[in-house]
C-alpha positions as CSV (number, residue, x, y, z in Angstrom):
1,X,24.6,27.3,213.2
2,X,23.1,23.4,212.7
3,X,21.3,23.2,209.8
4,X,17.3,22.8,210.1
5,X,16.7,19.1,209.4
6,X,13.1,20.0,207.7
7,X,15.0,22.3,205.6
8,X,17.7,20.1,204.8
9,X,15.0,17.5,203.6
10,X,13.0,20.3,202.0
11,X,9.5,19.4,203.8
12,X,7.4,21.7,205.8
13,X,7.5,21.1,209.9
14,X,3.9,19.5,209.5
15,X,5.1,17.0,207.1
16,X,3.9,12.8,207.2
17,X,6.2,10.0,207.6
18,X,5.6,9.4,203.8
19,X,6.5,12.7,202.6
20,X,9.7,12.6,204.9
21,X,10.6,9.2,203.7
22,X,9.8,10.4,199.8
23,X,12.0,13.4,200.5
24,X,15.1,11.4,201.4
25,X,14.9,8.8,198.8
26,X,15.1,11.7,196.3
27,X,18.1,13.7,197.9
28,X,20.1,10.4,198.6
29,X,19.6,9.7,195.1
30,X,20.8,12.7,194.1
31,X,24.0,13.4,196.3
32,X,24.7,9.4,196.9
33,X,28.7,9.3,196.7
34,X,29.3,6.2,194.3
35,X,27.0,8.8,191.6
36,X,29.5,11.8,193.0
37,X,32.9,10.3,193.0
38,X,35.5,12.5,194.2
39,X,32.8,15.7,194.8
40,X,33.0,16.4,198.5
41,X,30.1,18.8,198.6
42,X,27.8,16.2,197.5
43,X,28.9,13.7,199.7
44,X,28.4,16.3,202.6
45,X,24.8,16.9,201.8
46,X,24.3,13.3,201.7
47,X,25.6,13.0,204.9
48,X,23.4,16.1,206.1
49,X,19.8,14.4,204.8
50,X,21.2,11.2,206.3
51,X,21.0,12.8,209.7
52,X,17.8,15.0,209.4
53,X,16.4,11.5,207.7
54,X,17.8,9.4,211.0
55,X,15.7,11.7,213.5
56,X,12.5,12.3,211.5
57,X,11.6,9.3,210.4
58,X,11.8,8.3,214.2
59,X,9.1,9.4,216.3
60,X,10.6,9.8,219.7
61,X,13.7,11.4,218.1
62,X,11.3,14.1,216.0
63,X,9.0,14.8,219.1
64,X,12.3,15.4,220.7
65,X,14.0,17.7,217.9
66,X,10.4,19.8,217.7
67,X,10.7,20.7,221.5
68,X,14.6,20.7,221.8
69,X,16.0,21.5,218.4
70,X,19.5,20.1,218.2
71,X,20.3,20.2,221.4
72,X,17.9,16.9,222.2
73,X,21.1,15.3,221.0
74,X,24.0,16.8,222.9
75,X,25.4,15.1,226.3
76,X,23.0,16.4,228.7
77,X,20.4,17.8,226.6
78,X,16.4,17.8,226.9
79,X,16.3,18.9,230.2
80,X,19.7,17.0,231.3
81,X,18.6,13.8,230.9
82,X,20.9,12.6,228.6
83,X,19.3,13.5,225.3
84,X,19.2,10.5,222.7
85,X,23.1,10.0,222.8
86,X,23.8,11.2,219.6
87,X,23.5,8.9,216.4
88,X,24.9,6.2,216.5
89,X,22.8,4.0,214.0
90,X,24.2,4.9,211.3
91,X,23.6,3.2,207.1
92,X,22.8,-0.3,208.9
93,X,20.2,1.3,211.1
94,X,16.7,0.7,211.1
95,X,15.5,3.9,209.6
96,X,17.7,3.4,206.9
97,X,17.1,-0.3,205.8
98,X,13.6,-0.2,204.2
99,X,14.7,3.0,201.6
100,X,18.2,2.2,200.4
101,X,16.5,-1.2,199.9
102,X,14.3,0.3,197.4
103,X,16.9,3.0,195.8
104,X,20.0,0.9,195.7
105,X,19.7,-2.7,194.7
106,X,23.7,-2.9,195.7
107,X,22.9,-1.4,199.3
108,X,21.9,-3.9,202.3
109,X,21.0,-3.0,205.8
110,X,22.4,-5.8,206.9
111,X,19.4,-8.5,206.6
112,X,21.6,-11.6,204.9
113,X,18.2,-12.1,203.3
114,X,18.0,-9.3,201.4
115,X,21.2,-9.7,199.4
116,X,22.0,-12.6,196.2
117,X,22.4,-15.7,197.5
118,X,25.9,-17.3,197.7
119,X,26.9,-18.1,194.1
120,X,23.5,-17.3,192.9
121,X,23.6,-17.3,188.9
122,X,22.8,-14.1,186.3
123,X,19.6,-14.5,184.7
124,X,20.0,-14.4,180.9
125,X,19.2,-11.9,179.1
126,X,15.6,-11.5,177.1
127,X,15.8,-11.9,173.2
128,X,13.8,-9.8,170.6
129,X,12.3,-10.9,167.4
130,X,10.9,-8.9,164.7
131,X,8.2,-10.8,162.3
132,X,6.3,-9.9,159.8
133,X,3.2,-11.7,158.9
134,X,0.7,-11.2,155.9
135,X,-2.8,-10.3,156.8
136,X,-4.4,-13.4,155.6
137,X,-1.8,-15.1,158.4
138,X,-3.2,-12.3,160.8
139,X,-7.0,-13.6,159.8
140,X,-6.4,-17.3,160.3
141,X,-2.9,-17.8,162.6
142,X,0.3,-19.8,161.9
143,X,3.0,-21.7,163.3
144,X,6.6,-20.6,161.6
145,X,9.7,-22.0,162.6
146,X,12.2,-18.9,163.1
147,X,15.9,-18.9,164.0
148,X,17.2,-17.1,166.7
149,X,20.3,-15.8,167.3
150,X,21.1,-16.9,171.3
151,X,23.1,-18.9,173.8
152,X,23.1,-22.1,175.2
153,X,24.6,-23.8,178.0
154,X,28.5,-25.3,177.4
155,X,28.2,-29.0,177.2
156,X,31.3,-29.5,177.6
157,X,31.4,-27.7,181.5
158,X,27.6,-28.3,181.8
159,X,27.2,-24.7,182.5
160,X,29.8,-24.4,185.1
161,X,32.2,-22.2,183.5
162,X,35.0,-24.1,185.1
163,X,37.2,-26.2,182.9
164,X,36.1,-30.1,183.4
165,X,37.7,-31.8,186.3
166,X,38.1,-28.7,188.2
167,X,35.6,-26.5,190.1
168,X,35.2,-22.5,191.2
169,X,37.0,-21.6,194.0
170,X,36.2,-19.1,196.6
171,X,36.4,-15.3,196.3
172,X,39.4,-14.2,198.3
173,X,38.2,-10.8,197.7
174,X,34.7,-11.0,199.2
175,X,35.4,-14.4,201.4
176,X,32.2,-16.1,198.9
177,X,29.7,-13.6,200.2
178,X,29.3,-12.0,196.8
179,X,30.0,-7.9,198.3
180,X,32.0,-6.5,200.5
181,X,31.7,-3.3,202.8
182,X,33.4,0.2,201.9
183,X,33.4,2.7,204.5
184,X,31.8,6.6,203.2
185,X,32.0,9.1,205.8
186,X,28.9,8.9,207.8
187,X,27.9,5.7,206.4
188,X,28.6,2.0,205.5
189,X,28.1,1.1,202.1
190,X,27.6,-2.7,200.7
191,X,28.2,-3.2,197.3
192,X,28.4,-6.2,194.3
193,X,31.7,-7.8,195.0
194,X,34.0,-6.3,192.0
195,X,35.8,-9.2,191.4
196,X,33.3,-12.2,191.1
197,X,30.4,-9.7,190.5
198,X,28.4,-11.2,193.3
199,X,28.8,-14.8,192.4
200,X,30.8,-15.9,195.4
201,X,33.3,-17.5,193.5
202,X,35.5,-17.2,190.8
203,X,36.8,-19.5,187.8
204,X,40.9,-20.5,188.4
205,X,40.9,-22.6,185.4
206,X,38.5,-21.3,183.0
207,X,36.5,-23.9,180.5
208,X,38.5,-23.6,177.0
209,X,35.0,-24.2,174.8
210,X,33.3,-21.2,176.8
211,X,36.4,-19.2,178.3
212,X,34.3,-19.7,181.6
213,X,31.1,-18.0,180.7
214,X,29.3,-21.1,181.0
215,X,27.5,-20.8,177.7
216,X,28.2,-20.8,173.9
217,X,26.8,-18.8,171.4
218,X,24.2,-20.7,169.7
219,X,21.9,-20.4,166.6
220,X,18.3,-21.9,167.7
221,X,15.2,-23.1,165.5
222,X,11.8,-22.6,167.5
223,X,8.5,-23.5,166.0
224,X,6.2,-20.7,167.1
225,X,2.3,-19.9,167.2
226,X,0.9,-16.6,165.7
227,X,-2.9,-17.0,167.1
228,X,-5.6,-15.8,165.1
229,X,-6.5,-12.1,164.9
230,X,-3.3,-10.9,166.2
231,X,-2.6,-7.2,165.3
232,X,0.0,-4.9,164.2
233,X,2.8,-3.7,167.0
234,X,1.5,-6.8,169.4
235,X,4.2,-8.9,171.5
236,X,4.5,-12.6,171.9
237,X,6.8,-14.0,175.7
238,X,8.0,-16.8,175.3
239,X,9.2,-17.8,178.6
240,X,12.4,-19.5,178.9
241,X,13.3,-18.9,175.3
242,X,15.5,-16.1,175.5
243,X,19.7,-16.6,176.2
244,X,21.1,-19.1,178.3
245,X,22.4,-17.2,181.8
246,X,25.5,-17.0,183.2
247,X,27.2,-20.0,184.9
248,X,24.0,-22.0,184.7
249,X,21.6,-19.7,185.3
250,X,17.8,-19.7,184.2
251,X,17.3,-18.7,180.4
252,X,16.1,-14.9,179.6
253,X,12.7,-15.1,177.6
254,X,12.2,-14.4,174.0
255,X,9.7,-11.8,172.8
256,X,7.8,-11.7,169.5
257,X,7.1,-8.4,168.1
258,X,5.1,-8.7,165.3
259,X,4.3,-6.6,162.5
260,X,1.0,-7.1,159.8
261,X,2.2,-6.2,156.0
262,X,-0.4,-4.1,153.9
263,X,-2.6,-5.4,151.8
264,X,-3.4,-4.4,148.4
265,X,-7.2,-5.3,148.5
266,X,-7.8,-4.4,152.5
267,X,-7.3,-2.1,155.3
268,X,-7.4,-2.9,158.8
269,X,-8.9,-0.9,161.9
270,X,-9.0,-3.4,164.7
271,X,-11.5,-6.4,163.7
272,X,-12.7,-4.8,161.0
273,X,-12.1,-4.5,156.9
274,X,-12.9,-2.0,154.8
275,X,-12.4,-2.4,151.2
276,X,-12.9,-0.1,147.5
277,X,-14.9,-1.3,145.0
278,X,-15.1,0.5,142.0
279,X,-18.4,0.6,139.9
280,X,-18.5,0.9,136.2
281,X,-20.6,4.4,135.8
282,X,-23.7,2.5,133.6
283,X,-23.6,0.0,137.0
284,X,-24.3,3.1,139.4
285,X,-26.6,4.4,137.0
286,X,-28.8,1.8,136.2
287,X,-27.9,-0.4,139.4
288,X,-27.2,-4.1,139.0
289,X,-24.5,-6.1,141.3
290,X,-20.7,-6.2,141.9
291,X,-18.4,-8.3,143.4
292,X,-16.1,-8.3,146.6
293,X,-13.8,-10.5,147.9
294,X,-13.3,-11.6,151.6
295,X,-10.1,-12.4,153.3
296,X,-10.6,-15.7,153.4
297,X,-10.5,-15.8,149.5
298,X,-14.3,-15.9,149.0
299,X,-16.6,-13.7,147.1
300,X,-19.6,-11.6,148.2
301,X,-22.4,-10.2,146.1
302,X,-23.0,-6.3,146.3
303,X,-26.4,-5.2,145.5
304,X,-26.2,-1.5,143.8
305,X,-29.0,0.8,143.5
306,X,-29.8,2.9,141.0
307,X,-28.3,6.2,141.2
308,X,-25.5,5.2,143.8
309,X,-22.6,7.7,144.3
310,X,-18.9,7.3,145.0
311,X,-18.6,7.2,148.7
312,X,-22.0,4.7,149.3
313,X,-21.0,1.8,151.9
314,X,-22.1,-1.3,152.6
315,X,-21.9,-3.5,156.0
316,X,-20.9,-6.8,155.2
317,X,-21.5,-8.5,159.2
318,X,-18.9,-11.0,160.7
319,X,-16.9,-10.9,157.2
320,X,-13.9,-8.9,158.8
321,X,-11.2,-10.5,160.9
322,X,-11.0,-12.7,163.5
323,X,-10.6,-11.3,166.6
324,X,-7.8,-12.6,169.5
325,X,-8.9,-14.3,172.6
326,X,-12.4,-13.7,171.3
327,X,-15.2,-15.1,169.9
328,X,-16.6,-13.9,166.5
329,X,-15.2,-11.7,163.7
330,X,-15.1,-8.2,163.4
331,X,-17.1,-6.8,160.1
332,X,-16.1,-5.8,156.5
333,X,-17.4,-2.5,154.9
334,X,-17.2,-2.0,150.8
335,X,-17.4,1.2,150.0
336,X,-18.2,2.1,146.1
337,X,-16.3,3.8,143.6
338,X,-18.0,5.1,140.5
339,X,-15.6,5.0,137.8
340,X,-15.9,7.2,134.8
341,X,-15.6,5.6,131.8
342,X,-12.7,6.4,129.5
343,X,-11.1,6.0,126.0
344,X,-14.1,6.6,124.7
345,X,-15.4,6.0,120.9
346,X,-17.0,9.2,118.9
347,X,-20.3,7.2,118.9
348,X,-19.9,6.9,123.2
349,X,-19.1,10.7,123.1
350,X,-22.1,11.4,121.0
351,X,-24.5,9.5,123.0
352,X,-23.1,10.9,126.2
353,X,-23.7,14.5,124.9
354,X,-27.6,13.3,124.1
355,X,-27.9,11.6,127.3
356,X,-26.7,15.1,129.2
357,X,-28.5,17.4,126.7
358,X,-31.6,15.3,127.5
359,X,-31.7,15.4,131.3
360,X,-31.2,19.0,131.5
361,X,-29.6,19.0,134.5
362,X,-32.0,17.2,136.2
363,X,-30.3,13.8,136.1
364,X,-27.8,15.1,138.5
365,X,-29.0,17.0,141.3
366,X,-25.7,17.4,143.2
367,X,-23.9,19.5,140.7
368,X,-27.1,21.2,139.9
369,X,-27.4,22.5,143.9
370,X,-23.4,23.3,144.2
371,X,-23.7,25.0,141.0
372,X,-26.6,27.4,142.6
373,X,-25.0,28.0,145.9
374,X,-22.1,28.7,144.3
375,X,-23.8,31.6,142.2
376,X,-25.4,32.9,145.3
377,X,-22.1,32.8,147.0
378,X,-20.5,34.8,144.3
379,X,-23.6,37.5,144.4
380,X,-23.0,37.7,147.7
381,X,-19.5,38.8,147.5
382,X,-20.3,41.0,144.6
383,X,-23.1,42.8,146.7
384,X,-20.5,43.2,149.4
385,X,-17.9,45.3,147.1
């Protein structure tokens, strides 16, 4: 018994053209021969959602198989009037063309147009380049010249490939087309001509600076442009810049990937700085003024109150970095760190105890309250037992 071409596809009977169309693409990716060499089930499913695919995806055919099932394609079937004459349309068919398109580069339907050109060129390929820049770089921009490993076009065959005086010849295998045709079964397949991999032509006598790549490898110096306010983990195209292609074709493109070093003053989040002062503990105290620096190598004057804590920030406005394609700089936030004093003399240690002995407690409020919930915490635990 013929197998149920919505089953085969795996759609219900009130499925769209879309879902039809999504369906195949997925099985004929799946069960395509040249990805199951030599495995004869998978090239007889293939075959199967070929069919199913060729008559759903057709409106006549599918208003046909609703009413008919498979005998709408017999000799003589739907009603005796001939059916649809089987299926004859096979890969190069309509209903084929616009999805092996999209799932097999290799694949044609047939349209010359849709295929490489005649001896069309392989793009080169794109370069990376990791590079580290400093933050004040980050803040401000650069220009570096960096050297990158590549590939140039041969002078000597001007990118030909083909050793001077002489000139590529024509593919016998694929007759300069660049693929040839390979009949699977059911359907005609089109692929990449093996021999001059889709060029058209091949090299007889081979250039002996290049051995008939068309290209040499190639140490380049570029002088390139870090804008201001760029970040960590950003990329930079260069267009053009990458490795020469093959037999004169266009040049890959280079990409930047560039990475911002830590700093031992500053911390980044986007356009903005944050940075740790610490405060001597008389400073905090008493209050008076610190320093901070900025990224551009200046200074800013901190007022401190009296009493501040560790932990206390500042806003410093448009003192953080500069931002990319943007106007303005982000801002810079000092935070304070009360330092407590050290290395102490017996006379400092004697004075300290006065100073404490003489508040009571009531010079610092914080530890007085953590010190009271803590009792009531520990009541409440002994109550509990």
């Amino acid at each position: 018994m013929a197998q149920d071409y919505y089953a085969t596809l795996g759609v219900e009977r009130s499925a769209d053209g879309a879902a039809i169309k999504s369906a195949f693409r997925k099985l004929a990716m799946k069960y395509h021969p040249d990805r199951n060499p030599g495995d004869a089930e998978a090239e007889a499913k293939f075959k199967a959602c070929g069919e199913a695919y060729e008559v759903l995806s057709d409106e006549q055919k599918r208003a046909a198989y609703d009413r008919f099932g498979h005998a709408a394609f017999q000799q003589g079937g739907a009603g005796g009037g001939g059916g649809f004459g089987g299926m004859g349309g096979g890969f190069a068919s309509g209903a084929f063309s616009d999805v092996f398109e999209d799932i097999f580069g290799d694949f044609m339907s047939g349209g010359a147009g849709r295929t490489r050109g005649r001896n069309a060129a392989a793009r080169g390929a794109d370069l990376r380049y990791d590079l580290e820049v400093t933050l004040q770089e980050a803040f401000t921009g650069l220009k570096r010249e960096i050297t990158v490993p590549s590939s140039e076009a041969c002078e000597v065959c001007e990118g030909s490939g083909a050793k001077p005086g002489t000139k590529p010849v024509t593919c016998s295998t694929c007759g300069g087309v660049g693929r040839v045709r390979a009949q699977q079964g059911f359907f005609t397949v089109e692929r990449t001509c093996p021999t001059c991999q889709g060029q058209g032509q091949i090299i007889a006598e081979p250039c002996d600076a290049c051995d008939g790549q068309g290209r040499v490898r190639k140490d380049r110096t570029l002088s390139v442009t870090i804008p201001a306010g760029i970040e960590d983990g950003q990329r930079i195209r260069l267009s053009g810049e990458g490795e020469a292609g093959l037999r004169g074709g266009p040049f890959g493109d280079l990409y930047l990937f560039v990475s911002v070093a830590d700093h031992e003053l500053f911390e980044r989040d986007g356009p903005d700085l944050y940075c740790d002062v610490p405060v001597p503990m008389a400073t905090a105290a008493l209050g008076g003024k610190v320093e901070a620096p900025t990224i551009e190598g200046g200074r800013v004057e901190i007022k401190v109150p009296e009493g501040a804590q560790s932990g206390t920030k500042f806003r410093l406005r448009g003192e953080g970095m500069a931002q990319l394609r943007r106007k303005g700089r982000g801002d810079m936030f000092v935070e304070l760190r009360v330092e407590t004093p050290t290395s102490l003399t017996p006379r400092q240690k004697e004075l300290l105890r006065e100073f404490h002995a003489e508040g009571g407690g009531k010079d610092c409020p914080q530890s007085s309250g953590f010190i009271r919930r803590a009792k009531g915490f520990w009541d409440q635990l002994k109550d509990a037992s």
